[in-house]
N, C-alpha and C positions, 0 to 999 in steps of 0.2 A: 177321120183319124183323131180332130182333136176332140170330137166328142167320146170317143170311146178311152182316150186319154183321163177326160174329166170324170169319165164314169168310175176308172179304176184308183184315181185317186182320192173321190167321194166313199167306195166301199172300203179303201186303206182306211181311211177317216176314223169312218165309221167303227170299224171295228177295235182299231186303237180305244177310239172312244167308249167303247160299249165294255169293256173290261174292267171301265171303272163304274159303270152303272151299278149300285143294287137296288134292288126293292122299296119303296118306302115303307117307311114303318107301322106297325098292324095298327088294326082302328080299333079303340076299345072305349068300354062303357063309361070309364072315368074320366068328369069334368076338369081334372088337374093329376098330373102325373113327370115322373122326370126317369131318366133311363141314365145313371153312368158309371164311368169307370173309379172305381176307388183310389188309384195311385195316380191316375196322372189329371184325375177328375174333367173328364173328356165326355163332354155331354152328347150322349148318342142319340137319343130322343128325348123330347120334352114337348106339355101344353101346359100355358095357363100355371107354371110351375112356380112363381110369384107371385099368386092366388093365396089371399089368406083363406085358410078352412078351419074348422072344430077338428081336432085331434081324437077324438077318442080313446080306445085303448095304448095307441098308439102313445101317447103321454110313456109309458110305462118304459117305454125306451129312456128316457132321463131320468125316470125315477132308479132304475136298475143302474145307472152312471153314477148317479150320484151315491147310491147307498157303495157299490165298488171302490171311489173314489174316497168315501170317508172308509171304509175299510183299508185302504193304501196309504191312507195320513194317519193311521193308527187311532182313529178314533173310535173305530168298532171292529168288534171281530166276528168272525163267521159262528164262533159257537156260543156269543155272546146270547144272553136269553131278554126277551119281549116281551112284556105283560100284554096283554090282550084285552081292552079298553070296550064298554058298552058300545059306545060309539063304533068301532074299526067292525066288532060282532054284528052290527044292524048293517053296514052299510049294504047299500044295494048296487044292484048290476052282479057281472060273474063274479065267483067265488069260492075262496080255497077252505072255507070251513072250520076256521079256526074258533074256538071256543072265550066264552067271554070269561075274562079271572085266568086263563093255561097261561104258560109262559112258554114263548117258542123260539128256536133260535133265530138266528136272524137266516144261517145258511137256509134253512126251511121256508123261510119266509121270502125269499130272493126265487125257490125254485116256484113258491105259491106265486107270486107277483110277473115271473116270465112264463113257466109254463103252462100254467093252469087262469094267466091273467089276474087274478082275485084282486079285490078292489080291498077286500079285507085285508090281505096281504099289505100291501100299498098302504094302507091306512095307519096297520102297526109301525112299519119300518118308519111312516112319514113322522109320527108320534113321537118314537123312542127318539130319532135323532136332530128334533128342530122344537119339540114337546104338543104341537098341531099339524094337519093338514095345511090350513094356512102358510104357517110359519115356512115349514117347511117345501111350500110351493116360491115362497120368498128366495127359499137357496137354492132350488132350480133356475128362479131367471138372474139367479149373480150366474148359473153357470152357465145360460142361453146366453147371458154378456160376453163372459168372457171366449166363449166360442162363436162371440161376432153372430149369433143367429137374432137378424136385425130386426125381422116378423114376425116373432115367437112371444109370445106370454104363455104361462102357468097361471092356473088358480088351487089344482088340486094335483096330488100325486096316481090318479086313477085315471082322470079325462072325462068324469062325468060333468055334463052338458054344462058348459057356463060361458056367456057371451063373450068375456075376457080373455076364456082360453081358446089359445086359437095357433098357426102358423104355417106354414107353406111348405111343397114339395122341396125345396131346393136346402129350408133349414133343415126340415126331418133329413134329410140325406147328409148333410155336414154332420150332423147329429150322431147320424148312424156310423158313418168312418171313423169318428171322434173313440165311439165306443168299439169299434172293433179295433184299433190301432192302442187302443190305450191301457184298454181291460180285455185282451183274449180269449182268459180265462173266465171272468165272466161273459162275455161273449157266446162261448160252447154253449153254455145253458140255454141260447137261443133255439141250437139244433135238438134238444132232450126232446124227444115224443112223446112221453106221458109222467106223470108223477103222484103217485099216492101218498095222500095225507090225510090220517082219520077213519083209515079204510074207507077212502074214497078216492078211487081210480079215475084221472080226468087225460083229457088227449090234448095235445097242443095242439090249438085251431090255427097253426100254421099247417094245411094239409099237403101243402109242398113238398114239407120233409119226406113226405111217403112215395114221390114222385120220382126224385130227380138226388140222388148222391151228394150232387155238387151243390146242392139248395141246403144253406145251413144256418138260414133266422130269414126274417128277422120276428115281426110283430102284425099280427092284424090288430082291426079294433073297428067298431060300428055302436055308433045309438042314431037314433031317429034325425036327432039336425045333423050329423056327420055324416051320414051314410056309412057305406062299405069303405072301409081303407084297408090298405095293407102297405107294408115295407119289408121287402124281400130280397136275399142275398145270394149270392152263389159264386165258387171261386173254381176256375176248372182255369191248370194247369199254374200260370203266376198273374191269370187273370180274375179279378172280382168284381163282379158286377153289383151296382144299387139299384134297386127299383122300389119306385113310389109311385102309388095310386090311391088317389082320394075321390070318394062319390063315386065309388061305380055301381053299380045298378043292381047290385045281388052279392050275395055272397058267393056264388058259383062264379057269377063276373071277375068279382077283386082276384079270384083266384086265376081264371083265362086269362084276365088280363097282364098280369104279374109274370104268368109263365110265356106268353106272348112274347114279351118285352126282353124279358133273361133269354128266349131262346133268339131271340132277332138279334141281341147284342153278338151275341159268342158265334151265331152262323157266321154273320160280315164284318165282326172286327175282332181284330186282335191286338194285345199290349204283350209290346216286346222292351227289353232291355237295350237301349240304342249304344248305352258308353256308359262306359263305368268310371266310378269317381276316381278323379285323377290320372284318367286314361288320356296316354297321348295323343292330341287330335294334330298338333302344329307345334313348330319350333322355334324363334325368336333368338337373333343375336346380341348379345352379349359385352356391354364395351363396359371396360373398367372392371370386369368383377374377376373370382379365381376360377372360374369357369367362362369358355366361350361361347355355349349355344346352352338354352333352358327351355326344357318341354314346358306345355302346357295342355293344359285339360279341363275337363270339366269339374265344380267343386262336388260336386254329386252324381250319383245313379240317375242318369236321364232314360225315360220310360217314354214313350207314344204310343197311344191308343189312336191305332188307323187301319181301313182295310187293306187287304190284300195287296190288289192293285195298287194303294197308296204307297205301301213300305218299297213294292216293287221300282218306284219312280222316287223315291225320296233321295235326296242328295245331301250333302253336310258339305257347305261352302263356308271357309274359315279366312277374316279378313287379314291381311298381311302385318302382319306388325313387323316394318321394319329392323327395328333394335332399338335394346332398352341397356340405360345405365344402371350399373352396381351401382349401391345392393339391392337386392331384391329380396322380398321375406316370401315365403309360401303362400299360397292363395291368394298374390297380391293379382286384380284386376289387368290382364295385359293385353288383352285379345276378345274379339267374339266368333261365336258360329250358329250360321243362317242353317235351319232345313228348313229346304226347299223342296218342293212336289209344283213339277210341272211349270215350272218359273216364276213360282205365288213363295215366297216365305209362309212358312206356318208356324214358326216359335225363332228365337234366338235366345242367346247363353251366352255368358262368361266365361268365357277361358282365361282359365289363373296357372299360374305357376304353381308349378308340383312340388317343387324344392325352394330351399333357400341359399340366395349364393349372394358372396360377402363382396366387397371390393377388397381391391388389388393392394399393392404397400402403396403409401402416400405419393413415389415421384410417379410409377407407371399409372396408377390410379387417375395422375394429374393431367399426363399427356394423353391417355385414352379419352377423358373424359370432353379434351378439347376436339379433339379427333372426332367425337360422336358430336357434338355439337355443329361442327363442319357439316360434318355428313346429314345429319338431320336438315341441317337449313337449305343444299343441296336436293335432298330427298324431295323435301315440302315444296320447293320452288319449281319441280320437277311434276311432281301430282298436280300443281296449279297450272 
């Protein structure tokens, strides 16, 4: 009896257990890669993602940030026009075809540089706005500073091969949310499919686009020490996935692997909205103010990125804040909350005060206030 006991409490177990199994994640050609969520940056896979590598094409993702961002500080405009330099006309690698002596705009020149890749592209934009390629690579790593990308150098606006230029899965991915959160509208132009310039029709070698709806950029890029790379996006429903893959083994690769990755993310996880900013989670009393009880919440839209089974088991344990004295101003720190899955914390939060509430007139102010000081040493003597 007790073994058929132990038997049916092993297959309970078990299958409790197995609901939160999935898959491990697919095995792909690339030496370094990273897999996450853009909002709550929830790393779903990763290898080797701290791996410095040559960038590539891949570069073009900051070159495209920064020309948007000096367009946003009104130092360049879209229909601004670009001489077209001997230099930017020679350079090699892919290219948008731009003539040597034309003058282009810059919007022209942003769809050469994302859609069509062009190094030429890249090379004008990098000119007009720093007066070299150099120079100009200089203002990329003030902005890989300021966006904390701690593995990153620039040497060129294009990614042709140079030992200096280099940096890792986990910057290109800061990189890439930086530029979809900041510039949107530049952004779209990741998703454009083809674009003619010169009467010459080129396709974005993003061939994802053609695949998948919800695939809308980001950037391949490949020379010979780089290999295959690619950085790939996809946002279905209020979920957006990042994927990076550097060195993989073909160009049919960078692409299985990329869509490997976006499609393992969105099968077993999902990012939901947990609490909304300022949403009541817990309530706190109140001595000495013109109010008795003061909600609290969180100062922000909290989001997790977990599977199925995990949201299914997740709890929100909110620690007690006995009472607080007036005044109190909004957003002041009063409280936290623990989620929990399965009796593990997995993140805790601040909960602040929703409102502001003042004290009371001077005498009742004065007798509440000793009142809670009572009770507080009471309280505390009582928790010890």
């Amino acid at each position: 009896m007790k073994l058929i006991y132990l038997f049916w409490l092993f297959i309970i177990s078990l299958n409790s257990y197995s609901q939160a199994l999935i898959p491990n994640p697919p095995q792909l050609s690339a030496t370094s890669y990273l897999l996450l969520d853009a909002k709550t940056l929830k790393v779903i896979s990763e290898d080797n993602s701290s791996q410095s590598t040559g960038l590539a094409s891949i570069t073009k993702i900051m070159t495209a940030y920064v020309v948007a961002d000096q367009i946003n500080k009104g130092f360049l405009r879209n229909d601004s026009l670009v001489k077209i330099s001997e230099k930017c006309w020679r350079t090699e690698g892919s290219r948008m075809f731009v003539k040597e002596g034309t003058e282009v705009t810059v919007e022209d020149l942003m769809l050469g540089v994302i859609v069509q890749s062009g190094n030429d592209a890249s090379c004008a934009l990098a000119e007009h706005i720093a007066g070299s390629e150099y120079d100009f690579s200089i203002l990329m790593n003030e902005y890989a500073k300021e966006m904390k990308l701690e593995e990153t150098n620039f040497m060129n606006p294009t990614g042709l091969p140079d030992v200096n230029h280099y940096s890792t899965a986990q910057d290109i991915a800061k990189l890439s949310i930086r530029l979809v959160e900041d510039y949107p509208e530049t952004y779209k132009i990741f998703s454009q499919k083809e674009f003619t310039y010169n009467e010459i029709r080129q396709l974005n070698r993003n061939s994802l686009l053609w695949q998948d709806d919800s695939i809308d950029g980001i950037k391949t890029g490949h020379t010979s020490s780089s290999g295959y790379c690619m950085v790939s996006s996809a946002k279905r429903g209020d979920m957006r996935l990042i994927a990076v893959t550097l060195n993989s083994a073909s160009e049919k690769a960078r692409l299985r692997d990329n869509r490997r990755l976006l499609d393992y993310g969105f099968r077993y996880y999902s990012t939901k909205k947990i609490l909304s900013k300022y949403e009541t989670v817990s309530s706190v009393d109140v001595w000495a103010g013109s109010e008795d009880i003061l909600n609290l919440g969180p100062s922000e839209d909290i989001y997790l990125t977990l599977t199925k089974p995990e949201f299914n088991s997740l709890e929100l344990i909110a620690s007690k804040n006995l009472g607080v004295k007036a005044p109190i101003n909004k957003d002041d720190v009063l409280d936290s909350l623990d989620f929990v899955i399965d009796g593990k914390t997995l993140k805790s939060i601040d909960l602040v005060a929703v409102k502001k509430i003042d004290s009371k007139g001077f005498l009742s102010s004065t007798f509440e206030a000793i009142g809670f000081y009572i009770y507080s040493f009471f309280m505390q003597d009582e928790v010890n």
